[in-house]
Every structure is written in C-alpha cells, then in structure tokens.
C-alpha positions as CSV (number, residue, x, y, z in Angstrom):
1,X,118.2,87.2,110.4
2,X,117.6,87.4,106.7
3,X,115.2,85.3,105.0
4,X,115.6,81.9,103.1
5,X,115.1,83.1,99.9
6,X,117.6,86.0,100.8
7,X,120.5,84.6,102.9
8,X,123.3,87.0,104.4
9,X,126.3,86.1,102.6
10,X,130.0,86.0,104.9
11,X,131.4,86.8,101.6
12,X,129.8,88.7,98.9
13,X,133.2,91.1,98.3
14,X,135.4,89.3,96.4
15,X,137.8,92.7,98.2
16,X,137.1,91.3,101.7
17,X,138.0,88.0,101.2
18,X,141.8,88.8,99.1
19,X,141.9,91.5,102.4
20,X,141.8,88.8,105.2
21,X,143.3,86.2,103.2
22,X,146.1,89.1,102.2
23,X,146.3,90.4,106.2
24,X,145.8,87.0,107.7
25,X,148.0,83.8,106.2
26,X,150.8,84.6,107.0
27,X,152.2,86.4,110.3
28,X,154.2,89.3,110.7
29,X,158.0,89.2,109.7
30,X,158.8,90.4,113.0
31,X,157.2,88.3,114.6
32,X,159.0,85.3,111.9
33,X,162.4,86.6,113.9
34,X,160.9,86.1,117.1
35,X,160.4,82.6,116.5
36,X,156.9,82.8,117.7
37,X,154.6,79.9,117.6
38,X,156.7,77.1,117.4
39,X,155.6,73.2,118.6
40,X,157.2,71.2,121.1
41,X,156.3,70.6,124.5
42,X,153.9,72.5,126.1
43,X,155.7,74.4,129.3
44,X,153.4,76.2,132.0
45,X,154.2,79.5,132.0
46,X,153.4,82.4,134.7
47,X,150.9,84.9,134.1
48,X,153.4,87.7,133.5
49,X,154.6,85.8,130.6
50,X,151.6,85.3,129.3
51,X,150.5,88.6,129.2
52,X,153.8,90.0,127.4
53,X,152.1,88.0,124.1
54,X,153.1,90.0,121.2
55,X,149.3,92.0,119.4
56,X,147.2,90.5,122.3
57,X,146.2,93.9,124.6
58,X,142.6,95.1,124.7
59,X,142.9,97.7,122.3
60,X,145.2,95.9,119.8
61,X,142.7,96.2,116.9
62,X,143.4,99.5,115.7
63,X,142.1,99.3,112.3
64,X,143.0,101.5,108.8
65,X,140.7,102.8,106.0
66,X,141.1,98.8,104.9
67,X,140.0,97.3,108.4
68,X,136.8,99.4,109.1
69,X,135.5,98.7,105.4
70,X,136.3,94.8,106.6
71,X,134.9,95.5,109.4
72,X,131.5,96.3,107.8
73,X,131.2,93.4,105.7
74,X,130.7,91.4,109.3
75,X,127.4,92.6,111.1
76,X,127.7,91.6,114.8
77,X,124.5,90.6,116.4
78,X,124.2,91.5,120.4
79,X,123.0,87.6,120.7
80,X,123.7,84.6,118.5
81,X,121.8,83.7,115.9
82,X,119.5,80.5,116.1
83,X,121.0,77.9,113.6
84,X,118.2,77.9,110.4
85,X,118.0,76.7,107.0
86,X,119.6,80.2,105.7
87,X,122.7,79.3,108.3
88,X,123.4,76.4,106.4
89,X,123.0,77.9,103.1
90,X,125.8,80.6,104.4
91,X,128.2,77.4,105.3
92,X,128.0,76.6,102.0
93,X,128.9,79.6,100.9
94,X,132.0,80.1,103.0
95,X,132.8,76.3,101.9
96,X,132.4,77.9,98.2
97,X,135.7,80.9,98.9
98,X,139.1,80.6,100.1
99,X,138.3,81.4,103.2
100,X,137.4,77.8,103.9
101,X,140.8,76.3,103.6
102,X,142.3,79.5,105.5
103,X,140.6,78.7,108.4
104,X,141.5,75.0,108.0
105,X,144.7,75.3,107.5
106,X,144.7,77.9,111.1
107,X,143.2,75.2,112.8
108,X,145.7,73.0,112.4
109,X,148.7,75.3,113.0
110,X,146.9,75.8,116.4
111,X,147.1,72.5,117.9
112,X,151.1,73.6,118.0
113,X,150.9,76.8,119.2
114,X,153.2,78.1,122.3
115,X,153.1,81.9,122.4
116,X,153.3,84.5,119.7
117,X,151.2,86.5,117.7
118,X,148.1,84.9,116.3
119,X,147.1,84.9,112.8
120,X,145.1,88.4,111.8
121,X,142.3,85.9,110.9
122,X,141.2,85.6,114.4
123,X,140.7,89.0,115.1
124,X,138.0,89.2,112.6
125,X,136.0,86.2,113.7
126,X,133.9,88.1,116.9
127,X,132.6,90.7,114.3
128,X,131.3,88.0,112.1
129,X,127.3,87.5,112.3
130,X,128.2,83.6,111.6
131,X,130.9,83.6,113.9
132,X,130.3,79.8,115.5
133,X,130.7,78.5,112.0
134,X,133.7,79.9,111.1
135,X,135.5,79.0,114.5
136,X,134.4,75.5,114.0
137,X,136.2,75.4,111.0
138,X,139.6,75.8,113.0
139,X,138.4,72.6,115.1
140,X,139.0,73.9,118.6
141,X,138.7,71.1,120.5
142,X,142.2,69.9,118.7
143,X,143.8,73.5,120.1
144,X,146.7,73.9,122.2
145,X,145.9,75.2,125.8
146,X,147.9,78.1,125.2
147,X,145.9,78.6,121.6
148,X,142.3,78.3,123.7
149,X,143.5,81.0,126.4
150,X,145.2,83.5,123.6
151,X,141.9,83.4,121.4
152,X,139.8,83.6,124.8
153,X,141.5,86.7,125.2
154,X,140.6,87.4,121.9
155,X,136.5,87.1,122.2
156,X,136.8,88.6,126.2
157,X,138.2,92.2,125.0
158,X,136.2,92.4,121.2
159,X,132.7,90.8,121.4
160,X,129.4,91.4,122.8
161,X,128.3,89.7,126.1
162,X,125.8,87.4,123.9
163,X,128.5,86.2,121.6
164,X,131.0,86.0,124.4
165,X,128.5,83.5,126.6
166,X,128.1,81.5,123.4
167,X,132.0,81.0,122.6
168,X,132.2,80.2,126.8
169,X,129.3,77.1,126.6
170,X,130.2,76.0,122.8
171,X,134.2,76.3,123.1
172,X,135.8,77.1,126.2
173,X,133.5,74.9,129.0
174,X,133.6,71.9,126.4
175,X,137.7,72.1,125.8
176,X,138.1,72.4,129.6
177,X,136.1,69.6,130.7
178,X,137.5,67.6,127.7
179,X,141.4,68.6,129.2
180,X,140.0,67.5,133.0
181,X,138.8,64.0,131.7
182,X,142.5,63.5,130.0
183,X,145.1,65.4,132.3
184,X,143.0,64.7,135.7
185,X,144.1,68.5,136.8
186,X,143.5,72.0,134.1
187,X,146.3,73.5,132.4
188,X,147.5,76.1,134.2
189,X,146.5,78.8,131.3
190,X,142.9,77.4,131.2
191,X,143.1,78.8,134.4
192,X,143.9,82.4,133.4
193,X,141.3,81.6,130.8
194,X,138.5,81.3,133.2
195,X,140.0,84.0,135.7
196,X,139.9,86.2,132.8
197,X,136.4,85.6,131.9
198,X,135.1,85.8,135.6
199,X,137.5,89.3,136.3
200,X,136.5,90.7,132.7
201,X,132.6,89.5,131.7
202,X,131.3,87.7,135.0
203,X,128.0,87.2,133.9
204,X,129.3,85.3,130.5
205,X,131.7,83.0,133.0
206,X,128.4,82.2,134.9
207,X,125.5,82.1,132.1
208,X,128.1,80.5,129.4
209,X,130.3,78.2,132.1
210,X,128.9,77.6,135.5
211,X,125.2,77.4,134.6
212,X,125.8,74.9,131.6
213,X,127.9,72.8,133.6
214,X,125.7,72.2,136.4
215,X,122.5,71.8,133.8
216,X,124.5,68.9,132.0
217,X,124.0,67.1,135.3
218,X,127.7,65.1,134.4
219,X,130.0,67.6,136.2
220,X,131.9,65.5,138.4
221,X,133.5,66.4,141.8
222,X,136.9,67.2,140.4
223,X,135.6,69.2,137.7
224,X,133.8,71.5,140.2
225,X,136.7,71.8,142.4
226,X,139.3,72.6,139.8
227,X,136.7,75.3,138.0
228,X,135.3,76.1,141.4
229,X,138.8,77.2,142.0
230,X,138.3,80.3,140.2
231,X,135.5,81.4,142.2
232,X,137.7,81.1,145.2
233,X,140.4,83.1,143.9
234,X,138.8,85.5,141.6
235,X,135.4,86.5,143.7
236,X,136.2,89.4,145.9
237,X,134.5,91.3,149.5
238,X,131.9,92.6,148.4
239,X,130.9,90.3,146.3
240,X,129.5,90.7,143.1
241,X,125.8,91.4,142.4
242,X,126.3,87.9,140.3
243,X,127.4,85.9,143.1
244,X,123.5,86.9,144.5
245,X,121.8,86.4,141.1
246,X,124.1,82.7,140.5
247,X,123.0,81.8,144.1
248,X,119.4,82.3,143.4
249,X,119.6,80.3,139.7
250,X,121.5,77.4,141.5
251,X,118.9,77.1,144.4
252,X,116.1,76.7,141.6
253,X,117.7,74.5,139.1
254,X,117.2,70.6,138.9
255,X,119.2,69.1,142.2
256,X,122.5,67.7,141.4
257,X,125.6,67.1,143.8
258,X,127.6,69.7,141.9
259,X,124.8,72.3,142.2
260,X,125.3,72.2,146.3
261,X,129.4,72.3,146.1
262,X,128.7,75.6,144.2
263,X,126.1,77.1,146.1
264,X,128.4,76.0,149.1
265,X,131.3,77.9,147.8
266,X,129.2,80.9,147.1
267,X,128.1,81.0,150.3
268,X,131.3,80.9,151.6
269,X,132.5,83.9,149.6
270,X,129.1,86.0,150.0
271,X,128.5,87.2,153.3
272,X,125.8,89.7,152.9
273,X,122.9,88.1,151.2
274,X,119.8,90.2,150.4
275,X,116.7,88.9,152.3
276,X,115.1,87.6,149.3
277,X,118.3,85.5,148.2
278,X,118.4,83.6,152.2
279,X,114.6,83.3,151.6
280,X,115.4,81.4,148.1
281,X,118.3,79.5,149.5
282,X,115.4,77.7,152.5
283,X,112.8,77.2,149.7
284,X,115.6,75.0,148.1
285,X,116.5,73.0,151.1
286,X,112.8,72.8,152.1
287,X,112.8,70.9,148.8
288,X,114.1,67.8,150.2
289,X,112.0,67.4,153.0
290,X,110.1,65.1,151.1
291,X,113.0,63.8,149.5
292,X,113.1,59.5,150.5
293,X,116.6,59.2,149.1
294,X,119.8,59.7,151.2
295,X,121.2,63.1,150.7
296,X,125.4,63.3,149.6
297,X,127.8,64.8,152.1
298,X,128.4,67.8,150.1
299,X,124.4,68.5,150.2
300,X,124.4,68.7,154.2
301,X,127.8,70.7,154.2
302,X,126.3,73.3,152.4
303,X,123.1,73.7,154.5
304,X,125.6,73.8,157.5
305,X,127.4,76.5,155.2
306,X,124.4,78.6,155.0
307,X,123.1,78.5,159.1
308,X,126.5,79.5,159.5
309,X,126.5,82.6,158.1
310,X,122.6,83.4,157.8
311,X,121.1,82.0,161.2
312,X,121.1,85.0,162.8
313,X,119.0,86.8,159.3
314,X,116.4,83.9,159.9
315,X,113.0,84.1,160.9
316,X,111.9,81.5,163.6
317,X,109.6,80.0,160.7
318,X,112.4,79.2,158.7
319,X,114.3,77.7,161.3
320,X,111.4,75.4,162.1
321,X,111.6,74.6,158.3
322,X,114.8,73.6,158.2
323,X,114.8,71.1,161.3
324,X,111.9,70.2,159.7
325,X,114.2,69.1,157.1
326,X,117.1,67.9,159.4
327,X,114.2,65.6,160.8
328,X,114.3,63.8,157.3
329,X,117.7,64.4,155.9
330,X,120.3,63.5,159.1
331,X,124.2,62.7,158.8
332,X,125.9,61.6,161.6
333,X,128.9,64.1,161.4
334,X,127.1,67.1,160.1
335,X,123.6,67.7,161.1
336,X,124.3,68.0,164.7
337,X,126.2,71.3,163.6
338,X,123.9,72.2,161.6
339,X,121.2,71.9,164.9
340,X,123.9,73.4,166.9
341,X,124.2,76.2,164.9
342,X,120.2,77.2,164.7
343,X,119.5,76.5,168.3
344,X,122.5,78.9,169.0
345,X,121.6,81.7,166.8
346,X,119.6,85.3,167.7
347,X,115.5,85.7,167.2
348,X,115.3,87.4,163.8
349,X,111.6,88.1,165.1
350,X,112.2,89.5,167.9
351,X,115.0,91.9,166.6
352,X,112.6,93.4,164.5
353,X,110.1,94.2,167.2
C-alpha cells in the first residue's frame, strides 16, 4: 500500500485508459449479430445453456502485446487492501478519467442483461489493486441475476483466493440475500453461482459466504435452507478437508439458530470426523449446559445429528457431558433420541484397551 503523500494511481497512462475504454465500450460485432444481451424477461435457463456463454471459459483471457502491458498497469494484491485515506484519494482519481462514466454507464446496461458476452471492461477489474471501487461503480446490487452469475464466473477463474472471498462477502452474499428477501426462493443461476464457488474455490464460498452469514446473526431459516442447498448438492464422500475446518469455526462462533442448521447439515454430509473436530463439536454443546433459555428445535436436531453418527467415537466422559446437558436442555420429541442413541452406542474406552 503506498503512502499518503504518494498514492497509487488506477490511471496514470493516459494509453491504458483509451486501451480499455477502446477494447471495452462497446462489444464485439459478432456478438451485435447474435443479439446478445438484450432486456426483457428474465427466463431460468439450464446449466448447459449457461455455460455455452459466448468469451466466458476459464482461459478466455488470452491477452496480446496490448493486454499484458494493460495488464501491468493493475498490480493484484493476494489480499484486499484496507480502505485508507490514499484509497480515497485513488477514487478521486478514477472519478477524474473516463473510466468513471464507462463503468457507470456498464452498470446500468447490466441490470438488462440475459446472456452474451460481457463488456471487456470486466475482465480487467480482478487485476485491479482497487478493484472494490471500481465494481461499485457498476452498482451491483441493481444487476440482473444472470449479470451477478456471469461476472462471478468472472472473479472464480481470474483472481486470487483473497480478492475472490472479498467479491463473495461484499457482492455475491449481499445480492443473494437481497434476491431471498424479494423473490422468497434464489434464482436459479444464483444457484450455479454459489455451486460454482463451493466446486471451484471452497474455502472463499465458506470464509466469504457461509461464515459472514452466520456472523451477521440475521440469516433467517429460509435463507439457510436455500444456500444450505448447495452444501447438500455440491459437498461430496469424502468430504472436503473444509467441511472439518467450517465445522470447527461454527462450533466456536457466537450461538445463533442458523449456526446449528449448518453444523447439522455438515454433519450429515461428514461422516469421518477427526477426533479433534468430535471433541470441538461436545465443547460446543457443553456450552449450553448453563444456558437458562429454552433451546430452538433445530439446536436439539443437530446434537441428535451428531450422537448419530459419532456415539460410537465417544469417550464415556463425553457422553456423561452431554446428558449432562440433555438434563438441562430437554424436548419432548427429540431428546429421548438423542438418550436412546448414547445409551445404545459402543464403549470408546473400552475399545481402546
């Protein structure tokens, strides 16, 4: 990060800027003939459609002589940089060029889009050092689905983990939660969207989606089950070595009832748990042995969830521990599974011996 007195400038080659506003107003003729990106209604379309997008593959960015030098003028940064006074002073700058009103005026032509190529402009913006600023420009939130999913495609295949977690928790998680609250369902391509980002970077879907989202301690119940949904479908036997690590951050955040339908569903899909991650998991149920308040439904389903599938990896200690717990926490339909379940299950103790 360069000093105050010194800031990095977006734009100090009058070259670059003509280049991107040259390369990215306007699209390819081809693509004019097409009759790409058009308005009118939105239609859900399947996945193999979607993928047939015209410039959208992993390695579409082959770049000339004129691209790489482009490519220079935009340091990428392997995390995002902390907003400061020089960020601001950078804004200004871009506000000062062109560029500005380019990425206004892409902004708006997005909240049409359908399908097609995107703009070249949008290519550029993961290699930008400023990158957040820029992409605000282009107001996301006013997007069309099929816009969000096509530039999430975008930032999956050409940026850094760091910047990709950061577009996830400051664009993508917002504008789905934003379409859940309006629609009461998620567009079918914000699906692909977030099965995209777990298949593709699964420790940006859980540090820059899943983490944020149970930390704002507002996810509601349909939220988790429609994002949750991707977990289901995506998460594969064996599971990921992040289903173990997002286990054990869940079980040691701040209790809220979204935290336990996650950690439920984990369980469900991860059936070979290290030691250290079951021992976690009863240090975060133990937590609410103390608890005065009346537990939710979903909190006792996923402790059944657990015994289910660990009771036999449990030492007689823990077990003690967690009727321990059922002694204070008790629902009607549920905890005499849960009971069932440890009284039924093989001596961890004795096994060893």
């Amino acid at each position: 990060m360069a000093s105050v007195d010194s800031p990095p400038s977006l734009i100090e080659n009058k070259e670059v800027e003509a280049l991107i506003l040259n390369q990215s107003c306007v699209k390819d003729e081809d693509e004019d003939e097409e009759g790409g990106g058009g308005g009118g209604e939105e239609e859900e379309e399947g996945e193999d459609e979607i993928d047939h997008f015209t410039g959208l593959s992993g390695d579409f960015l082959e770049r000339d002589e004129e691209e790489e030098k482009l490519m220079e003028a935009f340091p990428s940064e392997d995390t995002a940089p902390h907003p400061t006074l020089a960020d601001n002073i950078v804004v200004t700058q871009i506000r000062q060029t062109r560029l500005f009103d380019m990425y206004k005026s892409l902004g708006k032509s997005l909240k049409k889009y359908r399908d097609g190529k995107l703009p070249k402009a949008f290519e550029y913006i993961p290699y930008m050092e400023y990158w957040e600023d820029v992409l605000l420009l282009t107001e996301p939130e006013h997007w069309s689905p099929n816009a969000m999913y096509e530039v999430t495609r975008i930032f999956v295949s050409q940026s850094d983990l760091g910047v990709f977690e950061s577009f996830n928790r400051l664009v993508l998680l917002p504008y789905i939660r934003s379409d859940i609250r309006k629609n009461k369902r998620l567009h079918f391509v914000l699906h692909l969207a977030l099965n995209k980002t777990l298949e593709i970077k699964p420790a940006a879907f859980f540090n820059g989606i899943l983490f944020p989202l149970c930390d704002s301690r507002t996810c509601t119940l349909r939220e988790a089950v429609l994002i949750g949904s991707t977990l289901r479908k995506v998460l594969i036997s064996p599971p990921h070595p992040r289903v173990f690590v997002a286990l054990l951050k869940l079980a040691e955040m701040e209790y809220y009832d979204s935290t336990s339908y996650f950690i439920k569903l984990l369980l469900e899909e991860a059936n070979d748990l290290p030691y250290g991650a079951i021992e976690a998991l009863v240090s975060h149920f133990m937590r609410f042995s103390e608890n005065t308040g009346t537990m939710p439904v979903i909190w006792h389903q996923s402790l059944l969830a657990f015994v289910q599938r660990y009771k036999n990896k449990l030492h007689e200690a823990d077990k003690e521990n967690l009727r321990l717990v059922l002694g204070k926490q008790n629902h009607k339909l549920v905890t005499p599974k849960i009971r069932k379940e440890l009284n039924g299950s093989c001596d961890l103790d004795e096994e060893d011996d």
